[in-house]
N, C-alpha and C positions, 0 to 999 in steps of 0.2 A: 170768681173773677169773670167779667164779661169777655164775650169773644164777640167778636164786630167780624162780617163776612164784605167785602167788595167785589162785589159782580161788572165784570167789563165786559160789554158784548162790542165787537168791530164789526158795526155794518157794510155791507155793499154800498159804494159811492151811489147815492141817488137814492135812497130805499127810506132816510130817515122819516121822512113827511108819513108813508105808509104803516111804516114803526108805531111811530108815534097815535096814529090814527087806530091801529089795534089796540096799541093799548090803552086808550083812554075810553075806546067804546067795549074791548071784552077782554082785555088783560087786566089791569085795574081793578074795575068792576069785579071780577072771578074772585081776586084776593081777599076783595072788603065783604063780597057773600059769602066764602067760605069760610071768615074768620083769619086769615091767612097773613093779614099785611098788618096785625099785632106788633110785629116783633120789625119792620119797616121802617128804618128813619129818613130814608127818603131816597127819589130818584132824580136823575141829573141827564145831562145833554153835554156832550161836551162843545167846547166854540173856538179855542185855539189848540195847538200843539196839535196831537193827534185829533184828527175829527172824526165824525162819524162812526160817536163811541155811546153808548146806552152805558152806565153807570149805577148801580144804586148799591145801596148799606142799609143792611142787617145787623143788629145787636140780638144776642143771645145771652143766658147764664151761664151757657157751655155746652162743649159738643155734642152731647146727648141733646138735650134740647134743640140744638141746628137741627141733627138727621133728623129728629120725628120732626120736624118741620118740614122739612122736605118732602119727608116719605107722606105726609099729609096733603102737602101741596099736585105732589105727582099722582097722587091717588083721589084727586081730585077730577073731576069731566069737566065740568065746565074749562078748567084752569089750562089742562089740556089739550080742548080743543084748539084755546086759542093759539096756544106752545108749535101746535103742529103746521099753523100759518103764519104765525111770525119766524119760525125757525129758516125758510130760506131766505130769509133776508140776511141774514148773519153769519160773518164771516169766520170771525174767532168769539170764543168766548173764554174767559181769564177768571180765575177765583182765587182770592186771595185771603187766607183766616190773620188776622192784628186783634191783637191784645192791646190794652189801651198802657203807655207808659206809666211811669210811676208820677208823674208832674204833671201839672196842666188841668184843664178842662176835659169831658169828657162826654159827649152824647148820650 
């Protein structure tokens, strides 16, 4: 059974533009050279309700699979480096593991 991860990060009011700019020139980048953003179905911005939200979803086989992702991803330098200058930009970060229902469509 797939397990889907949702990562929410709450920015600092004003920070998005700078976010957004790490990680297109060395957060991104780090994932697709380590191999990393495989298991990635995509990341988002949010525009209403809550703002100044970084979003993205992970599909997995299961929770074995998540952690050695992780522990891969963290154990990464390059990935890292960048972790360590986008992290004061973010205010909360929120992780949530969904199982896909029994109905429907499914990523």
């Amino acid at each position: 059974m797939a397990l889907y991860e949702l990562r929410t990060y709450t920015l600092y009011v004003g920070k998005m533009a700078e976010v957004v700019k790490l990680y297109q020139e060395e957060g991104y980048p780090a994932l697709v050279k380590g191999g990393h953003a495989k298991r990635l179905l995509g990341y988002f911005q949010s525009d209403v309700g809550t703002i100044n939200q970084l979003v993205h979803l992970w599909k997995f086989a299961d929770d074995a699979e998540r952690r050695r992702h992780w522990q891969g991803l963290f154990a990464d330098a390059a990935f890292m480096a960048f972790a360590a200058k986008v992290r004061a930009n973010m205010m909360t970060q929120e992780v949530k593991l969904l199982h896909a229902a029994p109905w429907g469509t499914h990523p």
